[in-house]
C-alpha positions in Angstrom: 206.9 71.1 -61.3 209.5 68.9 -60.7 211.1 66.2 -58.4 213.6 65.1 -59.6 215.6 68.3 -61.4 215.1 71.8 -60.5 214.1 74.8 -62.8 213.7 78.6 -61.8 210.4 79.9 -61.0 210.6 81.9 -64.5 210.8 78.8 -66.3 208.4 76.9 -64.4 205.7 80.2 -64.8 206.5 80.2 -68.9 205.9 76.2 -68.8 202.6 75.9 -67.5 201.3 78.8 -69.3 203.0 77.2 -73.1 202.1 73.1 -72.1 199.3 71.1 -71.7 200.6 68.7 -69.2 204.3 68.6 -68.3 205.6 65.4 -66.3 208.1 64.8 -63.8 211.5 65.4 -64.4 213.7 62.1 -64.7 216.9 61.8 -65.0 217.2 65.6 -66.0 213.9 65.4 -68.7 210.7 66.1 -68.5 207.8 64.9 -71.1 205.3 67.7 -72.5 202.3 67.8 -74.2 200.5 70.5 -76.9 197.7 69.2 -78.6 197.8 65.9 -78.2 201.3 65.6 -79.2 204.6 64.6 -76.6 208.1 66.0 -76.6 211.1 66.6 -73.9 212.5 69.7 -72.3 215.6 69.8 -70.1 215.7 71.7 -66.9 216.6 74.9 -68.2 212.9 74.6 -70.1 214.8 74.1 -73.6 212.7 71.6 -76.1 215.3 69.1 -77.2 212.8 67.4 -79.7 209.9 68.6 -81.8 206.6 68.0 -79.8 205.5 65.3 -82.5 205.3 62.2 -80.5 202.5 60.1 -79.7 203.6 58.9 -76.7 207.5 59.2 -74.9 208.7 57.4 -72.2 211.3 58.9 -69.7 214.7 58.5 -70.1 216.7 55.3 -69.4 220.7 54.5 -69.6 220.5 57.7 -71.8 217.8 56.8 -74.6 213.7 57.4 -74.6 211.6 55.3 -76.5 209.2 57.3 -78.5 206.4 56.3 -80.9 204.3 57.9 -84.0 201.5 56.9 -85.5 202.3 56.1 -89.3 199.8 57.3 -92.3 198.3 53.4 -91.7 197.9 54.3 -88.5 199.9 51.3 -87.1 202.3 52.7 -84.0 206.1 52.8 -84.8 208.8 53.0 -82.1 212.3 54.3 -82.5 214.8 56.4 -79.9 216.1 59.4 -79.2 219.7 60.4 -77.1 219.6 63.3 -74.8 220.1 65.4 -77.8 216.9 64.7 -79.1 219.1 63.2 -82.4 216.6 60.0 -83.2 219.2 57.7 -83.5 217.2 55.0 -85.3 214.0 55.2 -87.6 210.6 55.1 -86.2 210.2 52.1 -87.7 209.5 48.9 -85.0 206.9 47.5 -84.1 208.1 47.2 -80.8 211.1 47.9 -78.8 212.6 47.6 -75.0 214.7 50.0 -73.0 218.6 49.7 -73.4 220.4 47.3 -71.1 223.9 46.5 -70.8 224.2 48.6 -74.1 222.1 46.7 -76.4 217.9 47.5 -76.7 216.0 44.8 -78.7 213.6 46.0 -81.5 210.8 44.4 -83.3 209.5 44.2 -86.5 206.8 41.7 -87.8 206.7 39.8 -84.8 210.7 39.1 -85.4 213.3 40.1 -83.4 216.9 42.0 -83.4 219.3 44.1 -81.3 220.4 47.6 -82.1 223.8 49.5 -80.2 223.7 52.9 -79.0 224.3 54.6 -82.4 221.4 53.0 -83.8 222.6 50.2 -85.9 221.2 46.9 -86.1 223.6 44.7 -84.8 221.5 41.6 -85.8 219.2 40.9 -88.8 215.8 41.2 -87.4 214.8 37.6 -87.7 214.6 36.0 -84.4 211.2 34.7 -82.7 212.9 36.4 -79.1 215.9 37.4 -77.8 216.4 38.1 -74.1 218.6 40.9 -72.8 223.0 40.7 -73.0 224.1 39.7 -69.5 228.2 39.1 -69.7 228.4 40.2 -72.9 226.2 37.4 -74.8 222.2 37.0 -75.3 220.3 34.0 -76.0 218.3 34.3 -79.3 215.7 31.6 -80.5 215.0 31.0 -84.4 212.5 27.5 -85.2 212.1 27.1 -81.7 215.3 26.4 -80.6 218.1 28.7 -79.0 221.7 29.8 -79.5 223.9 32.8 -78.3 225.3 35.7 -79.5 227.8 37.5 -78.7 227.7 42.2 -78.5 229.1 41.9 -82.3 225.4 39.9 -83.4 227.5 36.9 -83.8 226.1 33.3 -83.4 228.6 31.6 -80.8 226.8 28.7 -81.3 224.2 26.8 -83.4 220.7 27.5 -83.0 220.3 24.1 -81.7 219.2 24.0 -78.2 215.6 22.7 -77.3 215.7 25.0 -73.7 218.4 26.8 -71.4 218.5 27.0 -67.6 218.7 30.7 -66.9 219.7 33.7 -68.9 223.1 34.6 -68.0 226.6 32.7 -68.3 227.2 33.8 -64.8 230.9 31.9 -64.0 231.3 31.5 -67.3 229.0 28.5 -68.2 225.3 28.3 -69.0 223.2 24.7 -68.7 221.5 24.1 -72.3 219.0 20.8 -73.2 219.6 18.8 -76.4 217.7 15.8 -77.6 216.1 15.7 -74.5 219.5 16.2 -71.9 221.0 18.6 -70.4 224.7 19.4 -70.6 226.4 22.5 -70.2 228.8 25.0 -72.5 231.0 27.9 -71.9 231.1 31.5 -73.4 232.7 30.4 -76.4 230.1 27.9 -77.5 232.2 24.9 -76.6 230.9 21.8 -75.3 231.9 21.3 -71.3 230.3 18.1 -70.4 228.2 15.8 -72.1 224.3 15.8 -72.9 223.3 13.1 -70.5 222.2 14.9 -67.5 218.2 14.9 -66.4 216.7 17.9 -65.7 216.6 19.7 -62.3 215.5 22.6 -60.5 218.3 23.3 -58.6 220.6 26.5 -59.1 220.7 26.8 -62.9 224.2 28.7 -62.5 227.8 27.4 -60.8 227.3 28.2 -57.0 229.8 29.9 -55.6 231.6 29.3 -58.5 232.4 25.9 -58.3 230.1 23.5 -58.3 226.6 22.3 -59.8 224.3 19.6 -59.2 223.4 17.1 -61.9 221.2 14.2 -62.6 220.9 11.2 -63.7 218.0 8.5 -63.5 217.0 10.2 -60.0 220.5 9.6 -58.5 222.6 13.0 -58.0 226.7 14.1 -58.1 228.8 17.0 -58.4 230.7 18.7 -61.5 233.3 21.5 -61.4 233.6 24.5 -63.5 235.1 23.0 -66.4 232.3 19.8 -66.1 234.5 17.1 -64.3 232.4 14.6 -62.3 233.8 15.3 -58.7 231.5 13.2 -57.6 229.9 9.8 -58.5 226.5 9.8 -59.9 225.1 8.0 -57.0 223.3 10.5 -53.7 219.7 10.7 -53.5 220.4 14.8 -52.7 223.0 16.4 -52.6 223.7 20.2 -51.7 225.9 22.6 -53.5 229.5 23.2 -51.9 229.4 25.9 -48.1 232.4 26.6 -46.2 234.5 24.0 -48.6 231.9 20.8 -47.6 228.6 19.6 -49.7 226.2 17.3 -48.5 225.1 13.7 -50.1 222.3 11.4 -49.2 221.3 8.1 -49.3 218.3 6.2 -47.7 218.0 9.5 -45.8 221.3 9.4 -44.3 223.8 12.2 -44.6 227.3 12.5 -44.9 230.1 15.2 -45.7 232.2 15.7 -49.4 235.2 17.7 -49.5 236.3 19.8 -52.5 237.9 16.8 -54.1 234.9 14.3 -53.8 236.0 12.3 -51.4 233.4 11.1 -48.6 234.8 12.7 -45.4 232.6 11.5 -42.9 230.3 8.0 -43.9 226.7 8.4 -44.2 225.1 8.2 -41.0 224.0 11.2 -39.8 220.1 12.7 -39.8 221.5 16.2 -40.4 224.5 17.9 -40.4 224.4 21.4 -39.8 227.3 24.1 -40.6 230.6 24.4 -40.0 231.4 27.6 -37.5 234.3 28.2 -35.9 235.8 24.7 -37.4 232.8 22.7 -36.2 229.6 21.4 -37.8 226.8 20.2 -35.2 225.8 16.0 -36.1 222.3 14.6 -35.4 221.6 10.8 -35.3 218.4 9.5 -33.7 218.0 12.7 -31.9 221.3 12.3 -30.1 224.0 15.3 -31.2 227.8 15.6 -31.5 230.3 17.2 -33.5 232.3 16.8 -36.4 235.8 18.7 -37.1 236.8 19.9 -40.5 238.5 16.3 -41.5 235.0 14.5 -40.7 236.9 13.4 -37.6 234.0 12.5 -34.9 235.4 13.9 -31.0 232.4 12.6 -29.0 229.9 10.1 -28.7 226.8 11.0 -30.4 225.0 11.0 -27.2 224.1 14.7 -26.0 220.3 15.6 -26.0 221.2 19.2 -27.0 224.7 21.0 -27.9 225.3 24.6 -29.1 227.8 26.0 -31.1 232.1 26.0 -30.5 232.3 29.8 -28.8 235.9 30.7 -27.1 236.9 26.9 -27.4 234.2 25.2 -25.2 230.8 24.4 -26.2 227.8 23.8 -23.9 226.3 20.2 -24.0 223.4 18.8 -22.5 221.5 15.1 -21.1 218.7 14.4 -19.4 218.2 18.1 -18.9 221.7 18.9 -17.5 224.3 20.7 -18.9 227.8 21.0 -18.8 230.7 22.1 -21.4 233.2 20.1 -23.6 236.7 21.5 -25.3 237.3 21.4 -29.0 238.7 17.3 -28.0 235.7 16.9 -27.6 236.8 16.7 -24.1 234.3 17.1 -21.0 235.9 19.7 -18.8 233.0 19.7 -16.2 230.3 16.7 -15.3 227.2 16.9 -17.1 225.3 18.0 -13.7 224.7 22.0 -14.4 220.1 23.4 -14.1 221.9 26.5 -16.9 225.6 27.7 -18.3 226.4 30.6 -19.9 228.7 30.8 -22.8 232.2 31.0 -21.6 233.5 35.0 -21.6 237.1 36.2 -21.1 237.9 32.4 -19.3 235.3 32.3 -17.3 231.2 30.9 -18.1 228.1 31.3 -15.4 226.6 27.9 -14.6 223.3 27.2 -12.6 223.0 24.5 -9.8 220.1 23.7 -7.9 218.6 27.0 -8.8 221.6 29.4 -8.2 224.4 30.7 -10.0 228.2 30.7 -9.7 231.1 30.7 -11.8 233.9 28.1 -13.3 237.1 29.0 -15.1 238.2 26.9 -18.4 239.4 23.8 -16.3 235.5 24.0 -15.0 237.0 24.5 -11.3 234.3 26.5 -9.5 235.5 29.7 -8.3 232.3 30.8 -6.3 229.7 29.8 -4.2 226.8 28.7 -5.6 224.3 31.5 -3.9 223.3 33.9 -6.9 220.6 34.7 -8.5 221.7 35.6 -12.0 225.8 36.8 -12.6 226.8 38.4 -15.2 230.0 38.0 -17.8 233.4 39.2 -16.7 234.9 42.3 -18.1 237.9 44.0 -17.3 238.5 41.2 -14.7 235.3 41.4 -12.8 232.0 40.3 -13.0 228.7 41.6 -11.8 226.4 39.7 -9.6 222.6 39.8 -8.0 221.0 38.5 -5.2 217.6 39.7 -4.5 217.8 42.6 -7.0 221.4 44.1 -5.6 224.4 44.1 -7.6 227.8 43.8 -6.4 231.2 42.9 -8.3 233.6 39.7 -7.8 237.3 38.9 -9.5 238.7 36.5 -11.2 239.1 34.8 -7.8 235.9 34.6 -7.3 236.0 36.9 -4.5 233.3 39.3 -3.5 235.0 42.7 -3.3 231.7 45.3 -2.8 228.8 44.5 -0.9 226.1 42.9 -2.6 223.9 46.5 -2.7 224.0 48.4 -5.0 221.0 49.4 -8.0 223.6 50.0 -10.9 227.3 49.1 -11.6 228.7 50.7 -14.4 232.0 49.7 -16.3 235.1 50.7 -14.6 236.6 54.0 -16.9 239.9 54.9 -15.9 240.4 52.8 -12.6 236.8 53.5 -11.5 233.3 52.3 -11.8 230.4 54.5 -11.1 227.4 52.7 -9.0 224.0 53.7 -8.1 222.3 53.4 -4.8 218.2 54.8 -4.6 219.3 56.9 -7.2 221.7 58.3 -5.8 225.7 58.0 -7.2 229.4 57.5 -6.3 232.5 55.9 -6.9 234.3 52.9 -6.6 237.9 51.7 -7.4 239.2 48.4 -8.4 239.6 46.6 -4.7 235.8 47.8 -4.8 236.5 50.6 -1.8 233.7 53.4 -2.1 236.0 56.4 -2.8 232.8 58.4 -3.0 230.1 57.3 -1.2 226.4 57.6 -3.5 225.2 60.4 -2.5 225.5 62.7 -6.0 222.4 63.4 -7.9 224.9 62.8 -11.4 228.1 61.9 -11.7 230.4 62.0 -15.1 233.6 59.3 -15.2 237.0 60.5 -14.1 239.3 62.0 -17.1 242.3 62.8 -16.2 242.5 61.9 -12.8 239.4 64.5 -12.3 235.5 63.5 -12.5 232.6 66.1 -13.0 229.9 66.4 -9.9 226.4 68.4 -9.8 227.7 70.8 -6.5 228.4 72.7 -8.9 232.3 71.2 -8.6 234.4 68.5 -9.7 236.3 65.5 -7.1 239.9 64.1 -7.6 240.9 60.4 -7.7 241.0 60.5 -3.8 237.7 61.7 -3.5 237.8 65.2 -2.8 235.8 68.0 -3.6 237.4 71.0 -5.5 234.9 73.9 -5.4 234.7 76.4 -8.8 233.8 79.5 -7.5 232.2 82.2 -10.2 233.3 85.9 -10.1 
């Protein structure tokens, strides 16, 4: 019978055999029906109306919309509470669910707002009214709008041929008037002038801050209180990200800082964003980077460049890569077939189809003789030739075989490996203090690891058999 409330099976049995049709529960309710006629019961099976309704609708923010037809037979809407009080007339013509603590009602195509007791909070005279978002709704009357505020006062003049949006989200709303648009605050006051073009960028303050406007085609910046931060003068611009907006002209880019001022000149054929203090530059499909004070540190000469990670960054020409510091300095020659991000002070780079490893002065600490390596952790790093796994340290020096299926993280000192399925131990010089021959192995708690013998090994290796009584 239900879904969303639960009733007792005596209850549910006395229900069907009483209603006609009985609806989900929502919200606690559920709608009935006797001859043609709708009402509510809670979950206890209680009526809280008289089943007189010609149609309900579930409950919403605490109020159902109900509606009877009048001796005319024109439909009338009104409300009920949880009670079942109707707490207005069935008198409207029309009516919407309660938001925000206001519903809007109808009557003769004209439009008002009631509160949650009922009362009309507005004579019932606009042409429409949209919902209260932060406390104020816009109303139109002759075609034009103004705002009221949750007492049904106007907080400005019905004067406003359109508004961007429906909310005064930041505080400020954009309105048009004599054919410009300008914006106002919550109060009604005027923030900037009616001069700006229309736009179809954000309608609201993004991020809080900033808004695009127009004029003749040519675009700037205002704040929250509607001073021009920028000139009226890009052919784009982009709202405010990480403290920097972009401007255009003649399809050039450039940066803007929070106070308008041009950080970087306009040059670049995109400028992507800032992470870790860094924004990628492109100019004739050549890249470089740009810090946080517009401050060029290299040439813009790479063919490819990713992202600042661990205070290198991997750059690339002619197919060849190599890394450069946050000066923009080039700590190894351009000369590498692959790198790796640099991990823990060391990155995996590729030459002449094998790998090897360089530290953060781009010294190289191995051999280049693998076939794919692996980031360092805990101070060593795994690596593969022909499908076998061994481990190196931060010296670059091979301290297991190169044999092994599996290498797991050292736990406690030790690293389990796998040999043809088959398991064991090793320590940190990368000595086999079990050799793999276990069928499973657990890691080594307490100076003491768990084997399948039944049994369990110490740290030195040796077996310490459980005998069962």
């Amino acid at each position: 019978m239900t879904r969303n409330g639960f009733v007792s099976e005596n209850v549910e049995k006395v229900c069907k055999q009483k209603y006609h049709f009985i609806g989900n529960f929502v919200n606690g309710f559920a709608i009935v029906k006797i001859n043609g006629k709708y009402g509510f019961i809670d979950t206890n099976g209680n009526e809280i109306t008289e089943i007189k309704y010609n149609d309900t609708w579930n409950f919403e923010n605490g109020f159902a919309r109900v509606n009877i037809y009048n001796n005319n037979g024109d439909v009338k809407y009104g409300f009920i509470d949880t009670n079942g009080n109707e707490i207005t007339e069935i008198k409207y013509d029309d009516v919407y669910d309660f938001e925000n603590g206001f519903a809007r009602v109808c009557i003769d195509d004209k439009w008002g707002f009631i509160d949650e007791s009922g009362k009309e909070i507005t004579p019932i005279i606009y042409e429409c009214v949209g919902n209260f978002e932060c406390e104020i709704a816009w109303v139109m009357l002759n075609e034009k709008y103004g705002f009221i505020n949750t007492k049904g006062e106007e907080i400005t003049k019905i004067i406003y041929e359109d508004i961007a949006g429906i909310t005064f989200k930041y505080g400020v709303i954009k309105v048009r008037l004599n054919g410009k648009w300008g914006f106002i605050d919550t109060t009604g006051k005027k923030i900037t002038e009616f001069k700006y073009d229309y736009d179809d960028f954000w309608w609201y303050f993004r991020n809080g801050f900033s808004q695009q406007v127009c004029i003749n085609n040519k675009w700037g910046l205002i704040d929250i209180n509607g001073n021009e931060i920028t000139p009226i003068k890009y052919d784009k611009v982009t709202y405010f990200k990480n403290g920097f907006a972009e401007g255009s002209l003649n399809n050039k880019w450039g940066l803007i800082d929070t106070s308008g001022k041009e950080i970087t000149e306009i040059k670049y054929d995109r400028i992507f964003d800032f992470v870790n203090g860094f924004a990628i530059v492109r100019a004739n499909n050549k890249f470089s980077f740009i810090d946080t004070t517009g401050k060029q540190i290299t040439k813009i000469k790479y063919d490819g460049v990713y992202i600042f990670l661990n205070g290198f960054a991997r750059v690339c020409i002619d197919n060849k890569w190599g890394f450069i510091d946050e000066s923009g300095n080039e700590i190894t020659p351009i000369i590498y077939d692959d790198v790796n991000n640099f991990e823990n002070g060391f990155a995996g780079v590729k030459f002449n189809n094998k790998w090897g490893f360089i530290d953060e002065t781009g010294k190289e600490i191995t051999k280049f003789k693998y076939d794919h390596v692996y980031y360092f952790k805990d101070g060593f790093a795994r690596v593969n030739i022909d499908g076998k796994l061994g481990l190196i340290n931060t010296d670059g020096k091979e301290i297991t075989e190169i044999k092994y299926d599996r290498i797991f993280d050292f736990v406690n000192g030790f690293a389990k490996v796998m040999l043809n399925n088959k398991y064991g131990f090793i320590n940190e010089s990368g000595k086999e203090i079990i050799p793999t021959i276990l069928g499973s192995i657990e890691n080594f708690v307490n100076g003491f690891a768990k084997v399948t013998f039944p049994g369990i090994i110490d740290a030195n290796g040796r077996f310490l058999p459980i005998f069962i009584m």
